[in-house]
C-alpha positions as CSV (number, residue, x, y, z in Angstrom):
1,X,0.0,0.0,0.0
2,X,3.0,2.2,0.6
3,X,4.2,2.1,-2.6
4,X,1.1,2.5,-4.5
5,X,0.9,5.8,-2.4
6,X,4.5,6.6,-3.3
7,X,3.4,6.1,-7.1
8,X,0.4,8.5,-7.0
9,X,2.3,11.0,-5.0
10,X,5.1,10.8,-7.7
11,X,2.5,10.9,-10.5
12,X,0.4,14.1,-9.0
13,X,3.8,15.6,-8.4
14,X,5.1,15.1,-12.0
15,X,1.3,16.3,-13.5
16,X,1.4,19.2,-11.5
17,X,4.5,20.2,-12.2
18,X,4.2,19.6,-16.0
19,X,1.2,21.1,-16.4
20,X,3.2,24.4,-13.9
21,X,6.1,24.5,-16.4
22,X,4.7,24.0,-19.6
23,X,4.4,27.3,-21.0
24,X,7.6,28.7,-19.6
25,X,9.3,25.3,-21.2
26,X,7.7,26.7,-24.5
27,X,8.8,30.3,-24.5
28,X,12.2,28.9,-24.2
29,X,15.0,29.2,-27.3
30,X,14.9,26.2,-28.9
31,X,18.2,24.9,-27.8
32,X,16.7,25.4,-24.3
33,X,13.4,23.4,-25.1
34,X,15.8,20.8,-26.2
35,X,17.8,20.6,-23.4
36,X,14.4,21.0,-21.2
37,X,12.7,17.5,-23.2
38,X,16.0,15.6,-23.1
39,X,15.6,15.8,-19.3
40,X,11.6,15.1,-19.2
41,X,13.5,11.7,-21.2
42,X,16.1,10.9,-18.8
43,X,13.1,11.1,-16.1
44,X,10.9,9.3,-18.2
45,X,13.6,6.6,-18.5
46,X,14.2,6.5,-15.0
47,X,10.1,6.2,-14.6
48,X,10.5,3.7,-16.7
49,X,13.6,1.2,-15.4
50,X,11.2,1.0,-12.0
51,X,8.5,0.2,-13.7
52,X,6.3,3.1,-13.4
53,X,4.8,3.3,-17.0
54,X,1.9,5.7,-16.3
55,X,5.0,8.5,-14.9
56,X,7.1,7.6,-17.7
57,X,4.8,7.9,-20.3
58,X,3.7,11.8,-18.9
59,X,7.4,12.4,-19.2
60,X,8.0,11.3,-22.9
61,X,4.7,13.3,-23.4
62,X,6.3,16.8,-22.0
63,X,9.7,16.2,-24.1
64,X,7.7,15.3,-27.3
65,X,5.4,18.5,-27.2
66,X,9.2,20.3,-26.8
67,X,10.3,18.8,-29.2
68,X,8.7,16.7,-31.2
69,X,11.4,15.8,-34.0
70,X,12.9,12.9,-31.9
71,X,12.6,9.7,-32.9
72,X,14.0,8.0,-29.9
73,X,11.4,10.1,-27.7
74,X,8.4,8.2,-29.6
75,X,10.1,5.1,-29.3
76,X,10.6,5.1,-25.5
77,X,7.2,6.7,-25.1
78,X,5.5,3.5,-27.2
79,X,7.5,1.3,-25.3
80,X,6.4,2.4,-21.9
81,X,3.0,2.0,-24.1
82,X,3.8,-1.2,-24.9
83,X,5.0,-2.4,-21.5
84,X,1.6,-0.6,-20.0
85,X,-0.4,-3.3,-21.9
86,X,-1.5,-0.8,-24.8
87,X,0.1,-2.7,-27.7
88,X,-2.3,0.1,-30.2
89,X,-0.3,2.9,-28.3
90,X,2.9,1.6,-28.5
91,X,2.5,0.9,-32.3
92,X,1.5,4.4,-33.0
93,X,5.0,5.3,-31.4
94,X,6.6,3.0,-33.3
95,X,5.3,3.9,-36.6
96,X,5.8,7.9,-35.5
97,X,9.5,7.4,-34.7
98,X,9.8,5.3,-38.3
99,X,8.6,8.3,-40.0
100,X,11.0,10.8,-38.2
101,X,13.9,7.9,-39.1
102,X,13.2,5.2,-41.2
103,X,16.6,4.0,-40.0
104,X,15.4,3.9,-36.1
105,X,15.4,-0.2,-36.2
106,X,15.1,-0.8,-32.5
107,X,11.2,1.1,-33.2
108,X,11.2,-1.4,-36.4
109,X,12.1,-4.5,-34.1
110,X,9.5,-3.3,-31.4
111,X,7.2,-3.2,-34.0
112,X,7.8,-6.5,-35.5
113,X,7.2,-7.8,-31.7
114,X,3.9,-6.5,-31.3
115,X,2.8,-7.5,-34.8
116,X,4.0,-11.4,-33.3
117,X,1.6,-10.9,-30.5
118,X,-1.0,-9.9,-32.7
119,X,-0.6,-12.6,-34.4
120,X,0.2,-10.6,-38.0
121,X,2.9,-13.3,-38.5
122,X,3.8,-13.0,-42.3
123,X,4.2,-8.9,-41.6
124,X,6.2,-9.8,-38.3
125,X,8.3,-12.2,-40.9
126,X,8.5,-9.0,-43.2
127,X,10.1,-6.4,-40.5
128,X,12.6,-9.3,-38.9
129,X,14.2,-10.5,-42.6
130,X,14.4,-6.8,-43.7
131,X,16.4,-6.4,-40.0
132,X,18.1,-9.1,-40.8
133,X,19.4,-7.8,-43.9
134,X,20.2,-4.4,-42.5
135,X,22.0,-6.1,-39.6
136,X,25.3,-4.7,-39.9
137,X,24.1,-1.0,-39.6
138,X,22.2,-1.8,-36.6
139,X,23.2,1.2,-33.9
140,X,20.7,1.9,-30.7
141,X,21.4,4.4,-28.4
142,X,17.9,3.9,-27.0
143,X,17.4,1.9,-23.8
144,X,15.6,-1.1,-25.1
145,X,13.6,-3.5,-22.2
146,X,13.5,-7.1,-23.5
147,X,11.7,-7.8,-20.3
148,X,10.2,-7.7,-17.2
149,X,11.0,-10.2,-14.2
150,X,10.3,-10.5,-10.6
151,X,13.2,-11.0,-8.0
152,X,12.0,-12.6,-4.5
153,X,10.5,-9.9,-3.4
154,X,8.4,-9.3,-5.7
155,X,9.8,-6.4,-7.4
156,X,9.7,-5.9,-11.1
157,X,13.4,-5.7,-12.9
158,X,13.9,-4.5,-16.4
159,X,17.1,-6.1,-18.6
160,X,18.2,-3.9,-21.5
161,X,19.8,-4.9,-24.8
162,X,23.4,-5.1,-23.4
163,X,25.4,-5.4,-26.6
164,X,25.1,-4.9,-30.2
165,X,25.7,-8.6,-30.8
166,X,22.7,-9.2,-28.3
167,X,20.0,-7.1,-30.4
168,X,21.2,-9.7,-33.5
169,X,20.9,-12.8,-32.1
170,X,16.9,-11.6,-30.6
171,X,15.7,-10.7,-34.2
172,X,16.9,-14.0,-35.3
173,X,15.2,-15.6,-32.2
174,X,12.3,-13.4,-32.9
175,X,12.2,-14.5,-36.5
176,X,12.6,-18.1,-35.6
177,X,9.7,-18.4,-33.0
178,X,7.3,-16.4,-35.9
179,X,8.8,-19.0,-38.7
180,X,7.7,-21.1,-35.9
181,X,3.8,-20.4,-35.6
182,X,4.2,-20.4,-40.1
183,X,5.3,-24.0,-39.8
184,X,8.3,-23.2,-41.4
185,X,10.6,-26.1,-40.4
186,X,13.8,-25.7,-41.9
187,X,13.9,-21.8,-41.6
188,X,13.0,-22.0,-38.4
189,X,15.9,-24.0,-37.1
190,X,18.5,-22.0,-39.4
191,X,17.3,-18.9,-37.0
192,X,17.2,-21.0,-33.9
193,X,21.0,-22.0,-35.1
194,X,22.2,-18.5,-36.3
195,X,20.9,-16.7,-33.2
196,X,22.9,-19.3,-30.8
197,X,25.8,-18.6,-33.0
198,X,26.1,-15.0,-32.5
199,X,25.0,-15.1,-28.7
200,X,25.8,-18.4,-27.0
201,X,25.8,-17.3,-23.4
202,X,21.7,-17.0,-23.0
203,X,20.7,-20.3,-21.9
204,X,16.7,-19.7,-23.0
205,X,17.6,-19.6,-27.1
206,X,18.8,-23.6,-26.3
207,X,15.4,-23.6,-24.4
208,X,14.1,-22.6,-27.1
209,X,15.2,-24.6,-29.7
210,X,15.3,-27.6,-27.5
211,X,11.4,-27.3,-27.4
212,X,11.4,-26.7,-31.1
213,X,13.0,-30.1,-31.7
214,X,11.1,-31.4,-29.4
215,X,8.1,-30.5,-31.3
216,X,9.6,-32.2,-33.9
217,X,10.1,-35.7,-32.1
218,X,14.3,-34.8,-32.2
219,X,14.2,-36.1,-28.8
220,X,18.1,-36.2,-28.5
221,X,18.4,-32.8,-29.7
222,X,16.2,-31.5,-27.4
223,X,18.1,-33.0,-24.4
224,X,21.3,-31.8,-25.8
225,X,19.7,-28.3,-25.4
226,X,18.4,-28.5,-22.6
227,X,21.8,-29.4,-21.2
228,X,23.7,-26.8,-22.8
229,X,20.8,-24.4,-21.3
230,X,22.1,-26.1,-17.7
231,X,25.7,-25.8,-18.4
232,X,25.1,-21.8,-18.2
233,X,22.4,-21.6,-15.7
234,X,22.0,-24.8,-13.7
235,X,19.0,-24.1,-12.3
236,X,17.5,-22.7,-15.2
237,X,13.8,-24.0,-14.5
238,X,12.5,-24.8,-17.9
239,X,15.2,-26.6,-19.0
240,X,15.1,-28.6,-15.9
241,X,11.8,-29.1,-16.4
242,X,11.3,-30.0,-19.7
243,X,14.6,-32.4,-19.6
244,X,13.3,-34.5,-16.7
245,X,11.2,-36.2,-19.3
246,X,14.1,-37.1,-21.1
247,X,16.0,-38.7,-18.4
248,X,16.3,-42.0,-16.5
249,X,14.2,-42.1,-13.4
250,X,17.5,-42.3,-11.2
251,X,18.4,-38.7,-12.9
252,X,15.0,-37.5,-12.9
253,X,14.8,-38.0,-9.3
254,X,17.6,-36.0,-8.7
255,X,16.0,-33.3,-11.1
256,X,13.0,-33.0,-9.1
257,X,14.6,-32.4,-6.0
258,X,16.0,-29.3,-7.6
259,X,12.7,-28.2,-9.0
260,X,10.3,-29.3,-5.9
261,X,12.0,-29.7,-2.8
262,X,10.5,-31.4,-0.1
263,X,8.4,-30.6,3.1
264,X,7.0,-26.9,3.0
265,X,8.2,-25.9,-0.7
266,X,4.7,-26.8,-1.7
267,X,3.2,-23.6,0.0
268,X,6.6,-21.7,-1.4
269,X,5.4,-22.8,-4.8
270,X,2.1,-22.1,-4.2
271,X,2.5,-18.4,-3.4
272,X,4.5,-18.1,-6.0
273,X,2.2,-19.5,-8.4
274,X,-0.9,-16.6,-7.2
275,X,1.1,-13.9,-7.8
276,X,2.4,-14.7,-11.0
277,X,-1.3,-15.2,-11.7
278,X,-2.1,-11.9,-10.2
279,X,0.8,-10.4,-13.0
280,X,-0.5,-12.1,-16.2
281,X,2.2,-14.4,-16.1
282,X,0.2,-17.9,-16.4
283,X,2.9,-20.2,-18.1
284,X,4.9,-19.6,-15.2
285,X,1.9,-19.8,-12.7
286,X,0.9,-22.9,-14.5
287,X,4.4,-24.7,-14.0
288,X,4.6,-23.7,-10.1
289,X,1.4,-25.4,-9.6
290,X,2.4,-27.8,-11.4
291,X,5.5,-27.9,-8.7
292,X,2.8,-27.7,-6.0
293,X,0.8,-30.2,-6.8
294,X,3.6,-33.2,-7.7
295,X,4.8,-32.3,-3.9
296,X,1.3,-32.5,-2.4
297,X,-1.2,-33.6,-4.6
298,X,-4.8,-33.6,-3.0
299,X,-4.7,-29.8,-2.3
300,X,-7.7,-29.1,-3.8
301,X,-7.3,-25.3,-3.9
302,X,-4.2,-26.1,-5.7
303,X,-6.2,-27.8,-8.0
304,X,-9.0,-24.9,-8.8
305,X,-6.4,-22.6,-9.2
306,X,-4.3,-24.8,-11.3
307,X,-7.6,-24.9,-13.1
308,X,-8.1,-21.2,-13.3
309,X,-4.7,-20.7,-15.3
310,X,-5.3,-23.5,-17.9
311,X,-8.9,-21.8,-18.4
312,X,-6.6,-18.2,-19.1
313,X,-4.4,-20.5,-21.1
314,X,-7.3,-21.4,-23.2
315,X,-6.9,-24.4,-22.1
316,X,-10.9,-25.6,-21.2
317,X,-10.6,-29.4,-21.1
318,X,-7.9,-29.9,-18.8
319,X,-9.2,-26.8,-16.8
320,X,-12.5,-28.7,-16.4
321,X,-10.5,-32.0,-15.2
322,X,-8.5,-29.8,-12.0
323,X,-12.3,-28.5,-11.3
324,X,-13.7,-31.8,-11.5
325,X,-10.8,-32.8,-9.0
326,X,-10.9,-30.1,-6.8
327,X,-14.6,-30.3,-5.7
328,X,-13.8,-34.2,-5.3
329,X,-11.2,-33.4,-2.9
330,X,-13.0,-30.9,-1.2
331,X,-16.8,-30.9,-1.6
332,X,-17.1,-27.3,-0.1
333,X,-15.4,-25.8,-2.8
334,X,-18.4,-26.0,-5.1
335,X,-17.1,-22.6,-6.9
336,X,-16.0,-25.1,-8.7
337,X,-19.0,-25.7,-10.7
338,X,-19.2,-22.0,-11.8
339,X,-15.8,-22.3,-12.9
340,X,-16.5,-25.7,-15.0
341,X,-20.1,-24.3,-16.3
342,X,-18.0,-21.5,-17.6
343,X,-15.2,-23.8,-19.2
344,X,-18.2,-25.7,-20.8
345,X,-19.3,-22.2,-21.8
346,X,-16.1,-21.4,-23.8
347,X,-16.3,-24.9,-25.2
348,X,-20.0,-23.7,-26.5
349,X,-21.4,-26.7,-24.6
350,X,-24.1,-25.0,-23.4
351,X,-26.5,-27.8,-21.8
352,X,-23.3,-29.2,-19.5
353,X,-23.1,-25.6,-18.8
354,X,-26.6,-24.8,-17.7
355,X,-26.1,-28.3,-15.4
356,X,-23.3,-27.1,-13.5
357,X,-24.3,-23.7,-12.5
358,X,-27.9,-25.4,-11.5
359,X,-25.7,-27.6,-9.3
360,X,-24.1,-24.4,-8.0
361,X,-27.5,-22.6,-7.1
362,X,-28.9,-25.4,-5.4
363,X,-27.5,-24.2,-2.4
364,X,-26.4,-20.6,-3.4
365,X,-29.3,-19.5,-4.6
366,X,-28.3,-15.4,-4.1
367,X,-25.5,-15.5,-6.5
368,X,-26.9,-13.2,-9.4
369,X,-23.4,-13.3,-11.7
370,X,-24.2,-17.0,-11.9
371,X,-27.9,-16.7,-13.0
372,X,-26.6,-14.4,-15.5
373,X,-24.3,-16.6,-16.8
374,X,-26.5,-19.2,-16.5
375,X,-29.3,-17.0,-19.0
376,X,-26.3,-16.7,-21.5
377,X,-26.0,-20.4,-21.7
378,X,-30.2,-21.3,-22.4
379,X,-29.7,-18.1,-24.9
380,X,-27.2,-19.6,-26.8
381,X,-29.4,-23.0,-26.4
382,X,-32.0,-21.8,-28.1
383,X,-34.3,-22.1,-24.6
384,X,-35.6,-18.5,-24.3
385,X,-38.3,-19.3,-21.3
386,X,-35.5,-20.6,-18.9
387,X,-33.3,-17.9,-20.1
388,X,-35.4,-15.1,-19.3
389,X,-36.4,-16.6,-15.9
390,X,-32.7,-17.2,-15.1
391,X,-32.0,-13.0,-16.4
392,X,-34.9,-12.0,-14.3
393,X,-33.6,-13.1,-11.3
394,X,-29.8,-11.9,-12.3
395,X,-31.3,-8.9,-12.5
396,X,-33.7,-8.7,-9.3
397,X,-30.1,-9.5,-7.6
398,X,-28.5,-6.3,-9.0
399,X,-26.6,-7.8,-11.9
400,X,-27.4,-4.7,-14.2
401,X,-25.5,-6.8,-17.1
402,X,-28.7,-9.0,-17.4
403,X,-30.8,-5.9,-18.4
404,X,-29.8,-6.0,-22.3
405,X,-30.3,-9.8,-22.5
406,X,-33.4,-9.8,-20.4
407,X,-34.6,-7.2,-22.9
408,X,-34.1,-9.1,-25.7
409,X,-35.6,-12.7,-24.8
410,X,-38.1,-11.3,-22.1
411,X,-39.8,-8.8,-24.5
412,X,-39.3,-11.1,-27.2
413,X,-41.3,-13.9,-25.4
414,X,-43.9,-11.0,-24.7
């Protein structure tokens, strides 16, 4: 609480005093508006490297209006954008500090990033093989984040691109994993190969490639990744994890201890896995749980939360399994079967649906998200009567989302 009270006291501070200084900044000379927006940047980046987006972005917003000709001003601007979650934002940056320098190929990599998330592969493809081909005239002066991680206490750290030789080897990653989702085989290894060549010190691109092979039933390659992964980072968790399958059980056994423990780590891996949750990070929620659960493996709210990440993940079936599991373990959990008539939902199994949230208002009958939810699922069956009873009584309850539905089928009916 104390640092979310340091953060707004920072941010009304830095609003205040923008909003205080702005005109003076703009009667300046223009070598003094300069000077003035390259330190609203140096704050920004400092906003920025503690992972205070929000501040950061009102700093690269008061150098911009100063001056407004920097590329690397719209480029750290869209990627506090981009690291604030606002992926439209951060592309509009990218493409604005493009146009002021079509040479500014750290915005160009950015952009090929986001285009991978958005899942615009062939013009992520596009942007990587022309960086690829423009790779000796690569120069960034811009602080570039390749990532955020957590250390034990929780707090966020930021790791720039260190070295020139660095930024090469993550197009050619970058290109590989997008090759990757093309089903392009042979390219995609040659990138895998090339990016390892030129940066053989980062255990996750033999992580990377090792599942790659894997994918590909290259069971020996894989584990010869996976080991070179361990030979820079022994406890690199992935590769631990993923070469335990690969292993003898006398080795494997000896794998898990580093990656369970014994005793108490259950709760450690537990704790670990709800914040990660909390953050968006569900891969590596999903494989702490996974930790929790081989150590001790009847804790059912293990289980529903295991659940809840695979159900994030996409992942419905195998959600609905830990659900299933759950409740078994611990009949008073019977959230549960919300959570599984949901799954069924996303499935667009609608009657299983409709049966598991009856099963959940048999005894919680004052629960009006659930008879919402429930209306959705005998709207999309086709059973308007029971749908507009179930939105009536969503409604009655004060779930104003019902109104539009109950609208539609009640009137309808009428």
């Amino acid at each position: 609480m104390q640092k979310k009270h340091l953060w707004l006291w920072m941010f009304i501070v830095a609003f205040i005093t923008e909003g205080y200084t702005q005109n003076l900044d703009l009667n300046a000379s223009s070598a003094e508006r300069k000077r003035i927006a390259d330190d609203y940047y140096e704050h920004g980046n400092v906003a920025g490297s503690r992972g205070q987006f929000r501040l950061a972005i009102l700093y690269y917003d008061s150098a911009i209006r100063l001056h407004g000709g920097s590329s690397d001003y719209f480029f750290a601007r869209g990627q506090a954008k981009e690291l604030a979650n606002n992926n439209i934002g951060a592309l509009t940056d990218f493409e604005a500090a493009l146009r002021l320098d079509s040479e500014h190929y750290t915005s160009m990599f950015k952009r090929a990033l986001i285009y991978h998330k958005q899942k615009n592969y062939k013009q992520a493809a596009k942007d990587f093989t022309f960086l690829i081909n423009n790779v000796e005239t690569f120069e960034t002066k811009a602080i570039v984040f390749k990532g955020a991680s957590y250390d034990e206490k929780g707090e966020m750290i930021f790791s720039g691109i260190a070295t020139l030789e660095d930024m090469k080897a993550d197009v050619y990653l970058a290109r590989a994993q997008t090759y990757e989702k093309m089903g392009f085989s042979t390219p995609t290894m040659l990138d895998y190969d090339k990016a390892i060549s030129l940066n053989n010190h980062e255990p996750n691109y033999y992580v990377h490639r090792g599942l790659f092979k894997l994918s590909k039933e290259d069971s020996e390659g894989a584990e010869a990744d996976f080991r070179n992964a361990l030979e820079i980072d022994q406890f690199h968790r992935l590769a631990l994890y993923n070469l335990s399958f690969l292993v003898d059980e006398e080795e494997k056994n000896e794998i898990d201890k580093i990656l369970y423990g014994v005793g108490d780590f259950a709760m450690a891996y537990s704790r670990r896995a709800f914040e990660n949750y909390q953050k968006g990070r569900y891969e590596e929620a999903l494989l702490d749980y996974d930790s929790a659960l081989t150590i001790k493996r009847d804790n059912a709210n293990d289980l529903m939360n295991r659940g809840m990440v695979k159900a994030k993940l996409d992942r419905h079936k195998d959600a609905i399994k830990d659900f299933e599991s759950s409740v078994y373990t611990d009949n008073t959990l019977t959230r549960n079967f919300v959570l599984i008539g949901n799954s069924f939902q996303e499935l667009n199994n609608y009657p299983q649906a409709v049966t598991y949230y009856q099963r959940y208002l048999r005894s919680e009958t004052g629960d009006g998200v659930v008879y919402y939810n429930l209306g959705l699922a005998y709207m999309k069956a086709r059973k308007d009567d029971e749908a507009c009873e179930a939105l009536r009584k969503a409604y009655d309850l004060g779930e104003e989302r019902a109104e539009p539905a109950l609208e539609q089928v009640c009137f309808r009916l009428e």
